[in-house]
C-alpha positions in Angstrom: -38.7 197.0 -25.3 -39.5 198.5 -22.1 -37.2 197.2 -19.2 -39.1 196.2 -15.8 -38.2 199.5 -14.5 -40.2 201.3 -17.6 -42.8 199.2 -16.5 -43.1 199.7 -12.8 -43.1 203.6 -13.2 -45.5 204.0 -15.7 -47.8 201.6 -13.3 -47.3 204.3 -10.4 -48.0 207.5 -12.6 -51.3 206.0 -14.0 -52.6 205.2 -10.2 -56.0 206.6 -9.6 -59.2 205.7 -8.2 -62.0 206.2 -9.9 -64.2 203.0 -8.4 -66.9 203.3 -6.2 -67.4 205.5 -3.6 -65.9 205.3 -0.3 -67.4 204.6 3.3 -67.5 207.8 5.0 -64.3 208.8 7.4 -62.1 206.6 4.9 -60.0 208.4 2.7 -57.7 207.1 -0.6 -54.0 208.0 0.1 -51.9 208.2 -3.1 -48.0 208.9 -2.7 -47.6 210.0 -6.2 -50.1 212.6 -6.0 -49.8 213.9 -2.5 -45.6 213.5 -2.0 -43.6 215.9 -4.3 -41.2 213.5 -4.0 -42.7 210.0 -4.7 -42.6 209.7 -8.5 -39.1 211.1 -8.5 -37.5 208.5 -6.0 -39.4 205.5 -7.3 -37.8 205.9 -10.6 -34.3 206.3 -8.8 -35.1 203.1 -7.0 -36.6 201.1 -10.3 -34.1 201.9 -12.1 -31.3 200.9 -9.6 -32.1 197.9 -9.4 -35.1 196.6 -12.0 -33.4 198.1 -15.0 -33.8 194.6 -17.1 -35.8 192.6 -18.4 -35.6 190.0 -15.9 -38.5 188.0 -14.2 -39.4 188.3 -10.6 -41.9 186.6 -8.2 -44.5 188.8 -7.0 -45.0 189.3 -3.2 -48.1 190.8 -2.6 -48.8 193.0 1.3 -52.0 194.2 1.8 -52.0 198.3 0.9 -49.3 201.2 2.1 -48.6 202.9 4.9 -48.6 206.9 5.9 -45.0 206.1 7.2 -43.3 203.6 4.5 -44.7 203.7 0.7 -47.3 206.5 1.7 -44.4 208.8 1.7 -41.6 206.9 -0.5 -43.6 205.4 -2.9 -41.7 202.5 -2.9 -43.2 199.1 -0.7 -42.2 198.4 2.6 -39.5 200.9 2.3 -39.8 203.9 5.2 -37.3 207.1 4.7 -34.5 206.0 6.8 -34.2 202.6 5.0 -34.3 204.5 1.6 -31.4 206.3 2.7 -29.2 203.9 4.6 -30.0 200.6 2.6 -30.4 202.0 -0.9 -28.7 205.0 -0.8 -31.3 207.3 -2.3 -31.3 210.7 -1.3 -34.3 212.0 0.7 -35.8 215.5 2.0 -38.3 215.7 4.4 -39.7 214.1 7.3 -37.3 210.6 8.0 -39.8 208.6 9.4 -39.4 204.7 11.0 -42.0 202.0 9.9 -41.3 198.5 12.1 -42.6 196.9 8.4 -39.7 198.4 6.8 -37.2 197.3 9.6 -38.0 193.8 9.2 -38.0 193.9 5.4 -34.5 195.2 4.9 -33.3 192.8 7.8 -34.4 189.9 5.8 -33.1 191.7 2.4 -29.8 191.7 4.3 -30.0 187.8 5.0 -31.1 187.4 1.4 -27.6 188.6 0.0 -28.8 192.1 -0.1 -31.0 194.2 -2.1 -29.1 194.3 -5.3 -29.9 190.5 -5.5 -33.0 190.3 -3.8 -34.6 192.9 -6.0 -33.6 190.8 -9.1 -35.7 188.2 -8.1 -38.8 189.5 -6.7 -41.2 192.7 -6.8 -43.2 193.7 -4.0 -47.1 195.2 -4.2 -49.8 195.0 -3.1 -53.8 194.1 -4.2 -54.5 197.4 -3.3 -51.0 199.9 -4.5 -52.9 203.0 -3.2 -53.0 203.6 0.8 -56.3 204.0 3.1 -56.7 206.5 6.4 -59.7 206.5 8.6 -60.2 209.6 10.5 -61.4 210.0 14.5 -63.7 212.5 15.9 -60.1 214.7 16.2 -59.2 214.3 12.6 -56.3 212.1 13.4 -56.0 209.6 10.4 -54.3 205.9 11.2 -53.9 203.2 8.8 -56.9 201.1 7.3 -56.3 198.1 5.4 -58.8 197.3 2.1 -60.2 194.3 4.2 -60.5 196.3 7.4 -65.0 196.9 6.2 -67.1 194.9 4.2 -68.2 198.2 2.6 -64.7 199.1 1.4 -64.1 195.5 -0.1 -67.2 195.8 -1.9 -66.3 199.2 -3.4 -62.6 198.4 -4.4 -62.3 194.6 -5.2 -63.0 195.4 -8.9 -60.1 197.6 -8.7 -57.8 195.0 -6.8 -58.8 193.0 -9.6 -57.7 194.8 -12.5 -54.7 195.9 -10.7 -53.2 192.3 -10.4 -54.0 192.0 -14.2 -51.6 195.1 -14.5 -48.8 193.6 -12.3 -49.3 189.9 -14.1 -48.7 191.8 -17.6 -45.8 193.0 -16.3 -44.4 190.2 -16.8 -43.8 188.5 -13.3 -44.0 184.4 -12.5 -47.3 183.4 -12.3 -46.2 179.7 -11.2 -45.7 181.0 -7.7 -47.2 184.2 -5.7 -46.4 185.2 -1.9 -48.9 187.0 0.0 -47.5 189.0 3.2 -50.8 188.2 6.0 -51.8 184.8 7.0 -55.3 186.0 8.2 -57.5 188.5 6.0 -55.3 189.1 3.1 -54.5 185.8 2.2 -58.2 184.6 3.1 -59.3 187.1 0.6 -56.3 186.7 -2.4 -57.1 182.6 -1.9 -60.9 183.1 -2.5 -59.8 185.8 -5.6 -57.6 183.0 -7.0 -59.9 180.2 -7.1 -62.2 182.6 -9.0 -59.7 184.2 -11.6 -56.8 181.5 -11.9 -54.1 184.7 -11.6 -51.1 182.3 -10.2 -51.1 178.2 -9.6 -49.9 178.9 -6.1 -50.1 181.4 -3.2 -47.4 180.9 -0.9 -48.4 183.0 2.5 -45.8 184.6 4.9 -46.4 185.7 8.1 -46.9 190.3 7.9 -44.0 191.8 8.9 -46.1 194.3 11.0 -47.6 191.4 13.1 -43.9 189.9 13.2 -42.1 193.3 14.5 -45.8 194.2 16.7 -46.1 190.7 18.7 -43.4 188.5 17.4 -40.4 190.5 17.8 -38.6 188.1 20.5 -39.0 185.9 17.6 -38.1 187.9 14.6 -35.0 185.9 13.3 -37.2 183.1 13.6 -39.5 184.7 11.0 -36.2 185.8 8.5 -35.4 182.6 8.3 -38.7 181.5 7.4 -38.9 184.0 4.7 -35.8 183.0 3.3 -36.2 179.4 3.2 -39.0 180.1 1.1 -38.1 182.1 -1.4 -34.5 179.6 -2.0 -36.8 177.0 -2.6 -37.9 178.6 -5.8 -34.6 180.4 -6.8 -32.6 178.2 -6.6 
């Protein structure tokens, strides 16, 4: 029987969009194609600490980023806190993602990702990233919400792709959804439609925490946590 870990990395190697096409300037940014190391250190993480056949919640963000997953592979999980939290080796560019910061704090005030990774897996609707591109070529982040145009083109895809994580095998009593504006408006409206989970629990994004909140960020920890203990416990 395949552990959770079997299952998680076999999820990543089959990711590839093949849905509609794109709005122009917007590109699909896939870790497991594009970082030679990716595949490799998600299965070092997985197996860590998902080796099992243990149930977890699911917490859902919204899609990666260049400076966390987009190089790691691994949600909300930059370079340096692969290294220092996880203790998974890394070459290359160490790069800081505030998301990432405020994760591991409150995996530290969980008890620590040993025990928080036994009780919950983190995705997203969409698992591969998005860039938009200036005049300059510079890329930024883009979020799957961020045009009507991309919603249009990939919501078949977000759906299918929860199907995937639900046959997993993760609780489908309760789901958390990282974004209290856009992503949760648009995984509420998905849910009354397809009945994936009896409840969607939303939490505050860590990026709007650590980008306008930070005075407050402990706050926000405990908020998280309280959460989560009142269904693990």
């Amino acid at each position: 029987m395949l552990t959770f870990a079997d299952k998680a990395i076999l999820f990543n190697k089959a990711l590839n969009y093949t849905g509609a096409p794109l709005p122009a300037g917007i590109r699909i940014m896939n870790p497991f194609k594009e970082s030679i190391q990716a595949l490799a250190l998600t299965e070092i993480f997985y197996k860590k600490y998902y080796n099992d056949h243990h149930q977890r919640h699911l917490i859902l963000g919204i899609n990666p980023g260049r400076f966390g997953a987009g190089l790691t592979g691994i949600p909300f999980t930059d370079p340096k806190r692969l290294v220092s939290v996880c203790n998974i080796p890394y070459t290359g560019k160490v790069t800081h993602e505030p998301s990432s910061v405020f994760i591991y704090d409150m995996i530290a005030a969980y008890g620590g990702p040993e025990k928080f990774y036994k009780d919950f897996y983190i995705n997203s609707p969409f698992p591969l990233g998005f860039t938009s591109s200036n005049s300059k070529g510079k890329e930024t982040n883009y979020n799957y919400y961020d045009s009507k145009t991309l919603l249009h083109a990939v919501s078949g895809s977000i759906v299918e792709n929860i199907r995937t994580l639900i046959g997993m095998g993760v609780n489908t009593d309760i789901c958390f959804c990282l974004g209290t504006g856009k992503n949760e408006q648009f995984l509420r409206k998905l849910n009354a439609e397809y009945h994936f989970f009896k409840k969607l629990v939303p939490l505050e994004h860590p990026r709007y925490i650590m980008q306008y909140k930070s005075a407050q960020k402990q706050f926000y920890i405990d908020k998280y946590i309280q959460s989560f203990k009142e269904i693990t416990q």
